[in-house]
C-alpha positions in Angstrom: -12.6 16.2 15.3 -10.7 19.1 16.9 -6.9 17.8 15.6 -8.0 18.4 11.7 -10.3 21.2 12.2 -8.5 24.3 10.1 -5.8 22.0 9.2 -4.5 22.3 5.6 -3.8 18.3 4.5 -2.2 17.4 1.7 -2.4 13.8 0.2 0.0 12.4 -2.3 -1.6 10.1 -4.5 -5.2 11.2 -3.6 -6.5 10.4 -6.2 -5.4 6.6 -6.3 -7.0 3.3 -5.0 -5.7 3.6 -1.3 -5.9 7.3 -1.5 -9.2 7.8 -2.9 -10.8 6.2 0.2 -8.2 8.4 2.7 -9.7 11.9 1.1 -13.5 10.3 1.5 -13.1 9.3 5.2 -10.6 12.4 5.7 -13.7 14.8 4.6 -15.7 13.8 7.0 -13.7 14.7 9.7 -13.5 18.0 8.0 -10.5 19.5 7.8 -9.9 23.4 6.2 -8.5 22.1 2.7 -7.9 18.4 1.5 -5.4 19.0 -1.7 -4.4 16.3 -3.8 -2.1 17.1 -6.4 -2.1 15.3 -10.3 1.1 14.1 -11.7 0.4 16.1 -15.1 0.5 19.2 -12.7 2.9 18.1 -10.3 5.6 15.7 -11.1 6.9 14.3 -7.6 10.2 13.2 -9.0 11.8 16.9 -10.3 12.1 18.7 -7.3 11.2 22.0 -8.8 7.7 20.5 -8.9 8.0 19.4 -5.2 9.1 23.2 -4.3 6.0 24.6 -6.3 3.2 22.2 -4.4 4.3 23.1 -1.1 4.2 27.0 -2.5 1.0 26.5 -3.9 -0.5 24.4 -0.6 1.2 25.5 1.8 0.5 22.1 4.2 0.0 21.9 7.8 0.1 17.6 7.1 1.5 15.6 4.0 0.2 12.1 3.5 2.7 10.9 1.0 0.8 7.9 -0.6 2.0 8.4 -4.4 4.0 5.6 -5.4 4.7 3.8 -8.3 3.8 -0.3 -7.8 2.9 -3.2 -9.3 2.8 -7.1 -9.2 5.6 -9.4 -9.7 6.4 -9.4 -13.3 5.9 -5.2 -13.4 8.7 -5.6 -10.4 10.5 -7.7 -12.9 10.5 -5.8 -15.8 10.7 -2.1 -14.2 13.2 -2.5 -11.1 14.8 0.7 -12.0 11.9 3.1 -12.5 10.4 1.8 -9.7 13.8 2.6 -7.2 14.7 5.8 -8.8 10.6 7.2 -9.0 10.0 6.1 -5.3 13.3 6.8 -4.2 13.1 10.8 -5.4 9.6 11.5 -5.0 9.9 10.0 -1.0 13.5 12.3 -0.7 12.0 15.0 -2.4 9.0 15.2 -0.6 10.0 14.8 3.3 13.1 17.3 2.4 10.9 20.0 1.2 8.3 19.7 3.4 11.2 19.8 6.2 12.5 23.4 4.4 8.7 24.1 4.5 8.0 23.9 8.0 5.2 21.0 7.9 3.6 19.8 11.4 3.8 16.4 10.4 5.0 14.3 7.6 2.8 10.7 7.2 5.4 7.9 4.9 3.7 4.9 3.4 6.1 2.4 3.4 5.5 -1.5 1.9 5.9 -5.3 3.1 8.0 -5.2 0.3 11.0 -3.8 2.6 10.2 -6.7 5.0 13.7 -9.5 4.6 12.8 -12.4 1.9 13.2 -15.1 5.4 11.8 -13.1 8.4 10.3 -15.2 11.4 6.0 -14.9 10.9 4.5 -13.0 12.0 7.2 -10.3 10.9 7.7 -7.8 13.9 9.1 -4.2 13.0 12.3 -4.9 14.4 13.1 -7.5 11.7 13.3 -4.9 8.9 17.0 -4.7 8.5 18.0 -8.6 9.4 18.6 -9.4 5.6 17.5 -8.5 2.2 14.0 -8.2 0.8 13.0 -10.6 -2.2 14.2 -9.9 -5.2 11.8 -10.0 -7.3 10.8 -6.6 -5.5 13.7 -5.5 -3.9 14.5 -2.3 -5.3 11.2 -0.8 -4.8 11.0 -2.1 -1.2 14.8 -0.4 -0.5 13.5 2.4 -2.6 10.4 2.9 0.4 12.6 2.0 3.0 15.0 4.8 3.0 11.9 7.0 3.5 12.3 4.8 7.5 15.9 6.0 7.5 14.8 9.9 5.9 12.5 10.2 8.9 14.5 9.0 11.8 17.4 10.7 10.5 15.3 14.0 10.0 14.1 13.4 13.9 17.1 13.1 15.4 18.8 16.2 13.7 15.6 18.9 12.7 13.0 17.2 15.4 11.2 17.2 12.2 7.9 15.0 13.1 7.8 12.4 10.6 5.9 9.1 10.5 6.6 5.5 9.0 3.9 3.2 8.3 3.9 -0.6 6.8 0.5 -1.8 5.3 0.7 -5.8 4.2 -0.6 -6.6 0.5 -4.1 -4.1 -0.1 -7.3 -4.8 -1.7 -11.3 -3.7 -2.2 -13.0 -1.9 -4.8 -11.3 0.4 -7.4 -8.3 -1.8 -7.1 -5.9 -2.1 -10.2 -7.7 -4.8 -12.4 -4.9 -4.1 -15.5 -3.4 -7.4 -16.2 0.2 -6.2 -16.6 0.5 -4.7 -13.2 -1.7 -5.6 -11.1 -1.6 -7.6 -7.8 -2.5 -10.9 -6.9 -6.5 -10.3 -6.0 -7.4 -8.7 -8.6 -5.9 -10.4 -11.5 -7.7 -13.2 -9.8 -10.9 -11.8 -9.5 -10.7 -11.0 -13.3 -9.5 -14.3 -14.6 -12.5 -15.8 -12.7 -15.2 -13.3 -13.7 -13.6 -13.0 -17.3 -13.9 -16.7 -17.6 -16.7 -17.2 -16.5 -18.0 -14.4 -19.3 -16.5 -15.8 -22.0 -17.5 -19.4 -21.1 -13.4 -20.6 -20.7 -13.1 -24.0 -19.3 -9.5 -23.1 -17.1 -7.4 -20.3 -15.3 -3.8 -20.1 -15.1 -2.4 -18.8 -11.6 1.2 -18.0 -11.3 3.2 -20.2 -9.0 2.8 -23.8 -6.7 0.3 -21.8 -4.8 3.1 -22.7 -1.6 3.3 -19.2 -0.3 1.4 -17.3 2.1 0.0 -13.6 2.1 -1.8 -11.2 4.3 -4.4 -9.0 2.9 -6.0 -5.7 4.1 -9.1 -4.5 2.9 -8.4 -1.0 1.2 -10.9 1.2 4.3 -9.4 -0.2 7.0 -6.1 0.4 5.6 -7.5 3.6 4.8 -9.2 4.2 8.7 -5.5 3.1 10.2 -3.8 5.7 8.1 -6.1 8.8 10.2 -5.6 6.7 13.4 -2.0 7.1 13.0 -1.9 11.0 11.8 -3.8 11.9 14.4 -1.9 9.9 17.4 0.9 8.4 16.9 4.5 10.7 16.9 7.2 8.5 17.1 10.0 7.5 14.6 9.9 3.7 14.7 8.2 2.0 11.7 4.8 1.1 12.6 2.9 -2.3 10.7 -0.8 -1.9 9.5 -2.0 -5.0 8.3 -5.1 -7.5 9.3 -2.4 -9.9 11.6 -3.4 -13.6 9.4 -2.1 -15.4 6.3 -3.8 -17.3 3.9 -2.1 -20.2 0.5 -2.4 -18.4 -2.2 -4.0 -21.9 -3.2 -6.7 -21.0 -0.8 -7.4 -18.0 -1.7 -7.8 -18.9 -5.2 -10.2 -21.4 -3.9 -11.7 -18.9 -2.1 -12.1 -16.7 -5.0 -13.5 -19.3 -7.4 -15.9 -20.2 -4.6 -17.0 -16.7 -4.6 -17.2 -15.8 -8.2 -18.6 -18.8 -9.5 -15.9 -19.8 -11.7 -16.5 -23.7 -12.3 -13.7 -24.6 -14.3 -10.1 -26.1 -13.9 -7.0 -24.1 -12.1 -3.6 -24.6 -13.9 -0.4 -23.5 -11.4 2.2 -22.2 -14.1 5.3 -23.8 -11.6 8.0 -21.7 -14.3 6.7 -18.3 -12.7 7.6 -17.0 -9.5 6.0 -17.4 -6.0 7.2 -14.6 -4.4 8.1 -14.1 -1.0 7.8 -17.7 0.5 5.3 -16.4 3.5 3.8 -12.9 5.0 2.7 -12.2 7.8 2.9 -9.0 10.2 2.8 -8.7 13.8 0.0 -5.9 14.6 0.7 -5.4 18.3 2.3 -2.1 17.8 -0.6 -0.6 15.7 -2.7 -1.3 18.2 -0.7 -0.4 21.1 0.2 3.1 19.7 -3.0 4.2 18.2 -5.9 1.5 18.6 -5.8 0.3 15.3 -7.4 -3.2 14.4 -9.2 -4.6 11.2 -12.5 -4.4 11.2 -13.0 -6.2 7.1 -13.2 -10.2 6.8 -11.3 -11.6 4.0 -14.5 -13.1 2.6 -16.6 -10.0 3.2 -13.8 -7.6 1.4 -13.3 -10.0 -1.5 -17.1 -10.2 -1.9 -17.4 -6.3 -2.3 -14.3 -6.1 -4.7 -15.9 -9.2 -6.7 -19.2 -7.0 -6.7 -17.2 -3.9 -7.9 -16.0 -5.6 -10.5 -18.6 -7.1 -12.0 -20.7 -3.4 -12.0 -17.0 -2.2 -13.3 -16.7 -4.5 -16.0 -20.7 -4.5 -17.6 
C-alpha cells in the first residue's frame, strides 16, 4: 500500500469504461487524491487546458487513459479526428507533465499500433516491422508516438514514463452505441435486441476468418496498478489475456450465451479487420507479475448480464 499512500494520481479518462474500473480498484489502495478531470472542464487537445489541470492538480502520477476510439467503420469515417485528438492530447500531456515535474507518467497505447502481418503471438519488438491496418492506422500511429514521446523524453530529461499495450477490451459499462462500438458489444446487443424484438437473424460484419484476443475490462484494469507501481522501464510493455479466438466463434459463443435462436448472416462487403491478434504476455509477467485472471466465457457472461439490467 505504501507506494500510493499520500500520492496525488491523476487519471485521464476516469471517468470512461476502462477508467471507471482503474479509479474503483485505485481507491482501495488509497491514495491522497484520485482526480479525474471532464472534457467540458478540461479539453486535453488545447494545451492551455493541459497547463491549467496540472495547475489545478498538481500530480505526483498521470494515468493518461483519455482517448478517442471506436470500431471499424467509426475508424473509417473519422481517421483524422481520431490522429489529430490522440495525437495532441498524448503530446500535450507527457510534455506538460515533463515541465511539471511528475514522478511518473503511465501511456495507454492500443493493438491497433501492432503491423497489419506480425507473426502471433505479436511480441513487443514487432511494433515497427511494417504498417498497422488501415482501417485503423491513424489512430494506432496517432498512440504510438506516445512509445517514441517516452523513450525520447527518457533518454534526454530521465523523465520516467511508461508504455503500455492492452489487446481488444471488454466487461460491463462497455460502449453498446451501434455507430462506435466494438466488436463484443455490438454483438451482445444484436443478440439481446433480437431476441427482444422477436427477429428471426443477425448480421455480423465480415467472413468471420479473423482472429482476436479479448481482455476483460478488471484485469486490464488490475494490470494497469501492477505496472504503475513496478515497472520503470521505457520499452512498450503488452497487457492482454495471451489467446485468440474466430470471430465466428465468438459469435457462436455469444448466441450460445444470450439465447439468441435465430440465423447469423456474415455481410462478406464489410471489412474483417486485422487478419489475426494475438500478443505475447511474457513481458508483463516478467516485469511486474501480471496475468489474466477473467475467462472469456465468465467476462462475456457478466457483460451479457450488464446489459440486459442496462437495457430494461
Amino acid at each position: 500500500m505504501n507506494f500510493w499512500s499520500n500520492k496525488n494520481i491523476l487519471i485521464t479518462g476516469g471517468a470512461g469504461f476502462l477508467g471507471s474500473f482503474v479509479v474503483e480498484k485505485l481507491a482501495q489502495k488509497r491514495p491522497r487524491n484520485i482526480f479525474v478531470p471532464r472534457s467540458k472542464e478540461y479539453n486535453l487537445t488545447n494545451n492551455n487546458d493541459v497547463i491549467k489541470l496540472y495547475k489545478d492538480t498538481r500530480p505526483d502520477i498521470v494515468i493518461h487513459l483519455a482517448a478517442g476510439v471506436g470500431g471499424i467503420g467509426y475508424n473509417q469515417e473519422n481517421p483524422a479526428t481520431l490522429f489529430y485528438d490522440n495525437l495532441m492530447m498524448g503530446v500535450q500531456m507527457m510534455e506538460q507533465g515533463r515541465l511539471a515535474r511528475v514522478k511518473k507518467f503511465v501511456a495507454l497505447g492500443t493493438i491497433c499500433a501492432y503491423p497489419k502481418f506480425t507473426t502471433v503471438p505479436f511480441k513487443e519488438d514487432d511494433l515497427w516491422n511494417g504498417y498497422p491496418e488501415e482501417t485503423n492506422a491513424p489512430y494506432g500511429l496517432a498512440k504510438k508516438m506516445m512509445l517514441v514521446q517516452s523513450q525520447a523524453y527518457r533518454q534526454q530529461y530521465g523523465f520516467n514514463s511508461i508504455f503500455l499495450l492492452p489487446v481488444n477490451l471488454y466487461g460491463p459499462k462497455d460502449n453498446f452505441s451501434p455507430e462506435s462500438s466494438h466488436v463484443i458489444p455490438a454483438l451482445i446487443k444484436k443478440c439481446v435486441d433480437a431476441i427482444e424484438n422477436n427477429e428471426k437473424e443477425i448480421v455480423v460484419w465480415g467472413s468471420g476468418k479473423a482472429t482476436r484476443e479479448f481482455l476483460y475490462v478488471e484485469d486490464s484494469a488490475e494490470a494497469i496498478l501492477m505496472a504503475t507501481e513496478k515497472y520503470n522501464k521505457s520499452e512498450p510493455v503488452n497487457i492482454g489475456a495471451g489467446f485468440e479466438i474466430s470471430i465466428k466463434d465468438l459469435v457462436n459463443l455469444i448466441v450460445k450465451l444470450t439465447g439468441f435462436k435465430g440465423h447469423i448472416v456474415w455481410d462478406r462487403t464489410k471489412p474483417d479487420g486485422q487478419p489475426r491478434r494475438m500478443l505475447d504476455t511474457t513481458r508483463a509477467f516478467e516485469e511486474f507479475g501480471f496475468k489474466a485472471r477473467t475467462r472469456l466465457e465468465d467476462g462475456l457472461k457478466k457483460t451479457i448480464e450488464w446489459y440486459r439490467d442496462q437495457s430494461h
